[in-house]
C-alpha positions in Angstrom: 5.4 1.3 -26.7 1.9 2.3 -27.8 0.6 0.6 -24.8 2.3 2.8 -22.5 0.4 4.7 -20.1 1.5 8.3 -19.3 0.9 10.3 -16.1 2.2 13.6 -15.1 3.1 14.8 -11.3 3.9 18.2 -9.6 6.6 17.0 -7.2 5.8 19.9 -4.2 7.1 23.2 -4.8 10.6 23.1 -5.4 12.4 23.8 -8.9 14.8 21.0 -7.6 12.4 17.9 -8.6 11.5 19.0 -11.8 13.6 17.8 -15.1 12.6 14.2 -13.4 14.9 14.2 -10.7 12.5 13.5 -8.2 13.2 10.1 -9.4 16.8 10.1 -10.0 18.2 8.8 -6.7 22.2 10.5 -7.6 20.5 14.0 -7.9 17.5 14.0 -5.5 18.8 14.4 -2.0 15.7 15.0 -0.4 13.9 12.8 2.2 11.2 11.7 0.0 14.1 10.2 -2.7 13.2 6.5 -2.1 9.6 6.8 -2.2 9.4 8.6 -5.5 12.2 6.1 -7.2 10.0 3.3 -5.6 7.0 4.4 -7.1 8.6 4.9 -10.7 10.1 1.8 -10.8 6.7 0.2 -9.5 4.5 1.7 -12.5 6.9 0.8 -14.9 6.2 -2.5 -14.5 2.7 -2.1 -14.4 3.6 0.0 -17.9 2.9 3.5 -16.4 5.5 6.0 -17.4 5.4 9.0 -14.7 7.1 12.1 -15.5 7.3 15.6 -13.4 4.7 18.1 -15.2 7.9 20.3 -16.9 8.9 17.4 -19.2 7.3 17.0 -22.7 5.8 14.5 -23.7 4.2 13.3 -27.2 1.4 11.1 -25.6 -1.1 13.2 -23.2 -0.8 12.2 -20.2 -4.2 10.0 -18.6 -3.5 11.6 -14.8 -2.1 14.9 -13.0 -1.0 14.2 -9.6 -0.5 17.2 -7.6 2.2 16.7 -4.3 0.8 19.8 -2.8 -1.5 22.7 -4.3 0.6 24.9 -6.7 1.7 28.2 -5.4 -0.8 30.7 -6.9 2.0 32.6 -9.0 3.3 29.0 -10.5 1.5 30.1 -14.1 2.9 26.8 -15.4 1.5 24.5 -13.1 -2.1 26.7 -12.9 -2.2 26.5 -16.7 -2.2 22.9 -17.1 -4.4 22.7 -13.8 -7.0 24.9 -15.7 -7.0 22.6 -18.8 -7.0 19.3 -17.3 -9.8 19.5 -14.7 -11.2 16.1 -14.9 -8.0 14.6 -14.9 -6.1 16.3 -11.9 -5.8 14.6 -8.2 -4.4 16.3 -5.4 -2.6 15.3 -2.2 -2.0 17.7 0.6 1.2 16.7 2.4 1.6 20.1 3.9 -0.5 21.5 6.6 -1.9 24.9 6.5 0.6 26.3 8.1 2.8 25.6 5.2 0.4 25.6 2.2 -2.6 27.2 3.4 -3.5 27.0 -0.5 -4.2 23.1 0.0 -7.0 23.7 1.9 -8.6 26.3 -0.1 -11.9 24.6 -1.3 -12.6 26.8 -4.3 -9.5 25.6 -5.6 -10.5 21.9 -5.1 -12.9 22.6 -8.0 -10.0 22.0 -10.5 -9.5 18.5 -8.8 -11.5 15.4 -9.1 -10.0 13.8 -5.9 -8.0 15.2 -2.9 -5.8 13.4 -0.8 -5.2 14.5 2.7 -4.5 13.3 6.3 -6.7 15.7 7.8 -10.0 14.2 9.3 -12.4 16.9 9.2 -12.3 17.1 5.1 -13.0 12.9 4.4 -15.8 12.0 2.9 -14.8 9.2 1.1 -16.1 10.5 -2.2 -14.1 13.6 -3.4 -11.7 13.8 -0.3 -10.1 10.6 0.7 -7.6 9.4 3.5 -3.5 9.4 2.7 -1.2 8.7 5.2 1.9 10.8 4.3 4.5 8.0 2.8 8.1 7.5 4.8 10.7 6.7 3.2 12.5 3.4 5.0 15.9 4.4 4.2 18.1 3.8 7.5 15.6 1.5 9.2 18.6 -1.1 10.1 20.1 1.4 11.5 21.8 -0.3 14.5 21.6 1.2 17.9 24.5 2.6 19.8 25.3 1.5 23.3 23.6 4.0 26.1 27.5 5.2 27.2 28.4 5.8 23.8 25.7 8.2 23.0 25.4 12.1 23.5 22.6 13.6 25.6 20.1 15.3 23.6 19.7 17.1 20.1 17.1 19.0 17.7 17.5 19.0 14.0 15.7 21.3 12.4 15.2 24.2 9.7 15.0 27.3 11.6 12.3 30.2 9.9 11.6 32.1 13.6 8.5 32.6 14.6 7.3 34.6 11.6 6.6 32.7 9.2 4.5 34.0 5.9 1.9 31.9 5.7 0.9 31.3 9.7 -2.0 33.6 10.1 -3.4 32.1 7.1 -3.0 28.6 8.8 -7.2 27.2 8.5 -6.6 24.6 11.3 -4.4 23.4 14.1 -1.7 25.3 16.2 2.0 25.7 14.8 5.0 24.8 17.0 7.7 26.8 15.6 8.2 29.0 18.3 7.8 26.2 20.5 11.0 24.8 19.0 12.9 28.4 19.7 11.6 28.2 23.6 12.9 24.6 23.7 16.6 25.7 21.9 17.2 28.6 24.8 15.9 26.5 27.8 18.5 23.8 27.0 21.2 25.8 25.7 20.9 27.9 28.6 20.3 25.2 30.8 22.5 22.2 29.7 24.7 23.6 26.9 27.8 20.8 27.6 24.8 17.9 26.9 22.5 20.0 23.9 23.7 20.5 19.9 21.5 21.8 17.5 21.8 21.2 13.7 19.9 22.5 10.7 20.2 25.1 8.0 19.6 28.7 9.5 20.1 29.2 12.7 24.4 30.5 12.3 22.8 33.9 11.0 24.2 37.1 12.9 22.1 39.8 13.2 23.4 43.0 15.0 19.5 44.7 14.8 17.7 43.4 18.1 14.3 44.0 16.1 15.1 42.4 13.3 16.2 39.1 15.9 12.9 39.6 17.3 10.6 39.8 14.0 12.6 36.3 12.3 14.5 34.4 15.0 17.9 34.7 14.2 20.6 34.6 16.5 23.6 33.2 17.1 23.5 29.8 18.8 26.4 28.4 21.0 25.2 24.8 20.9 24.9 25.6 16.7 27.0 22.6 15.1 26.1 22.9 11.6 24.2 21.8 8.8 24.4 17.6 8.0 24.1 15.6 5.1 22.5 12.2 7.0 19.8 13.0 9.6 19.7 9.6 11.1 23.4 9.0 11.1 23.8 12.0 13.3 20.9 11.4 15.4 22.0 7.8 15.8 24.7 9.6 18.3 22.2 10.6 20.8 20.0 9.2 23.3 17.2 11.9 22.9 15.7 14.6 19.8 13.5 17.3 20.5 10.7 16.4 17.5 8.0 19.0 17.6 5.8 18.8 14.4 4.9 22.3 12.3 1.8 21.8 13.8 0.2 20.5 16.6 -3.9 20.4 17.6 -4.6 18.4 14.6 -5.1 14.5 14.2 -3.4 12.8 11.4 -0.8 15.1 10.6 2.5 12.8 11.3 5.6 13.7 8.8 9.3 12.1 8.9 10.1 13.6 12.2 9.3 10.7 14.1 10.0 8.1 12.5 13.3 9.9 11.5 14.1 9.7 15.4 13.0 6.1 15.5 15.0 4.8 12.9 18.1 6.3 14.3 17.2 4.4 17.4 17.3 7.5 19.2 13.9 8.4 21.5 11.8 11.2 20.1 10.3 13.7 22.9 7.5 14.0 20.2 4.7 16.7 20.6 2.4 17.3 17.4 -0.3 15.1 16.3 -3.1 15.0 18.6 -3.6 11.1 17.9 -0.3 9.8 18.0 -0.5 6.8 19.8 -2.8 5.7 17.2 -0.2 5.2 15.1 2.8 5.3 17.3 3.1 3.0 20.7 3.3 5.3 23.7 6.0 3.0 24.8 8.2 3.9 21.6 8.5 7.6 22.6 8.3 10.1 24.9 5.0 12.4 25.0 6.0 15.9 25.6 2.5 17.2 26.4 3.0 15.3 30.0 5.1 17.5 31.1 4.1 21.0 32.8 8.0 22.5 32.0 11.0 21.7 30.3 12.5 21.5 33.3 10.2 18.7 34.4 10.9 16.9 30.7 15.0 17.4 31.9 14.5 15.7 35.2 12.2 13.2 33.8 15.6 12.4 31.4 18.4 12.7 33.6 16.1 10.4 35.2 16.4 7.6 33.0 19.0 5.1 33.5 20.4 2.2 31.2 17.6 -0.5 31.9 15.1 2.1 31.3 16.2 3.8 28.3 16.9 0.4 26.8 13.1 -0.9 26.8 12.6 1.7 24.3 14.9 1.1 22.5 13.8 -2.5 22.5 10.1 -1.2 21.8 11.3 1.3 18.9 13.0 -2.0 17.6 10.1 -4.1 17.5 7.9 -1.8 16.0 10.2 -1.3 12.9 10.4 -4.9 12.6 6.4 -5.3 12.2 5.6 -6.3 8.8 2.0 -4.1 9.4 3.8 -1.2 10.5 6.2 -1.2 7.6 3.2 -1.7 4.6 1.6 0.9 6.4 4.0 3.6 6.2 7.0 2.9 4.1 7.5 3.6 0.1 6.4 0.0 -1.5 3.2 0.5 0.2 2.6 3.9 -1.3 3.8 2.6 -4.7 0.6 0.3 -4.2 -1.6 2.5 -2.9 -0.9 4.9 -5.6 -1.4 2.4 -8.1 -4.5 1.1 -6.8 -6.4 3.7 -4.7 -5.4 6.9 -6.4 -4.9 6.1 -9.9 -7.7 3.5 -9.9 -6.5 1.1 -12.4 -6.6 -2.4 -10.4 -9.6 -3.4 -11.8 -8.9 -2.2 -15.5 -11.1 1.6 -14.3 -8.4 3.4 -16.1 
């Protein structure tokens, strides 16, 4: 047992990972589930115990792994920040839009590494490349025939268009009111064919001001929240699947492949490189269309044959042994082994 190597992580910042149930499959529910019981079960048998930063422990730990810069007022996480300088690493899943903090580089003092998917910040030395993990859960999803499948959806958290941290965004462009404009062209337009899901958007509001300021207002095509984003998506042939952000390369979360493992087509507007890491033939590219009214007739346009080849391509893709060491959770498990902790050639 004296042999065992300790680390310690700050699992984003949500009081619902801590106690270690970001690896506790039966209690986290969250998206990134799989990829954080992956990666424990991964350094346990390279005998690495990895425990979130709130549980005690009587060896110190030889690594702090930051999922996302602390919010300022977390005293807790800052403390232990402060006192282990040479010993923290952080990766910045969350753009600046979300987490502007991430990107604050006096903070980056308290951190001897920083992982991020943004470009402009790699140098190879201090800042390094991390493609955000996925987690692979649903990828056999099977596909539905093209008759049995609803017309188009959007699943989606809905904040409005104000959002606290967006004028403190460093980079990029955010597409949360791009989202709203899509909801009220299709609900108005097609409201028999459109459903929207998420957590939010069922929230009266009798103050026209107050609508204005957060979004809020009550949607007829509003079908709920869900517990199993693919499942549901697996129902339709189309998703709207706008990114936080958009103007920025790199910057490509579970959206997409969310959409493609439900084998339902993703009308995908966000990172600027995409096709880099997605085929063009896998989804559709919403920045080629001058309306949503084009991007409707450009649907309705698409008959079995046609929608089928991307299904076909979406298929073949997830089936590619590169694509899924890329992206998916026993990749990261390596990668976080290897690259970030450093300890493949005895370092640590």
């Amino acid at each position: 047992m004296n042999d065992i190597k300790l680390i310690s992580i700050f699992p984003y910042n949500g009081s619902q990972y801590l106690k270690n149930i970001a690896f506790d499959p039966k209690r986290n529910k969250g998206i990134e589930a799989l990829i954080f019981e992956t990666l424990k079960k991964y350094l346990k048998k390279k005998n690495i115990e990895i425990n979130t930063y709130d549980v005690a422990t009587k060896k110190e730990p030889f690594a702090y792994i930051y999922f996302d810069m602390p919010y300022p007022w977390n005293l807790k996480a800052w403390s232990l920040i402060i006192r282990n300088r040479d010993k923290n690493i952080l990766i910045c899943n969350e753009s600046s839009l979300i987490i502007p903090f991430n990107y604050w580089k006096i903070l980056h003092l308290f951190f001897s590494k920083v992982y991020t998917w943004y470009g402009s910040l790699i140098d190879n030395r201090k800042y390094r490349r991390i493609k955000l993990p996925k987690s692979s859960n649903g990828i056999n999803t099977r596909p539905k025939k093209f008759d049995d499948k609803k017309f188009l959806v959007i699943v989606n958290k809905n904040v409005g268009p104000f959002f606290p941290f967006k004028l403190l965004s460093s980079f990029g462009r955010e597409l949360y009111t791009q989202r709203l404009s899509a909801i009220d062209f299709f609900e108005k337009t097609i409201p028999d064919r459109f459903s929207l899901y998420g957590r939010g958007w069922n929230k009266p509001k009798e103050h026209s001001l107050t609508e204005r300021i957060f979004g809020f207002k009550k949607y007829k095509t509003y079908q709920g929240e869900i517990d199993n984003k693919i499942d549901l998506m697996s129902n339709f042939k189309f998703c709207i699947c706008f990114e936080n952000l958009t103007d920025v390369e790199g910057y490509i979360t579970e959206k997409i492949f969310d959409c493609l493992k439900a084998k339902c087509i993703p009308i995908y507007w966000g990172a600027s490189d995409i096709e880099k890491y997605i085929p063009r033939e896998c989804f559709i590219d919403f920045r080629n269309f001058k309306s949503y009214e084009e991007l409707l007739s450009f649907l309705d346009s698409l008959d079995e044959i046609e929608y089928n080849k991307y299904i076909k391509n979406i298929e073949k893709l997830l089936s590619e042994e590169r694509f899924k060491e890329t992206w998916f959770e026993d990749q990261f498990a390596k990668f976080f082994y290897e690259e970030i902790l450093e300890v493949k050639n005895g370092k640590k």
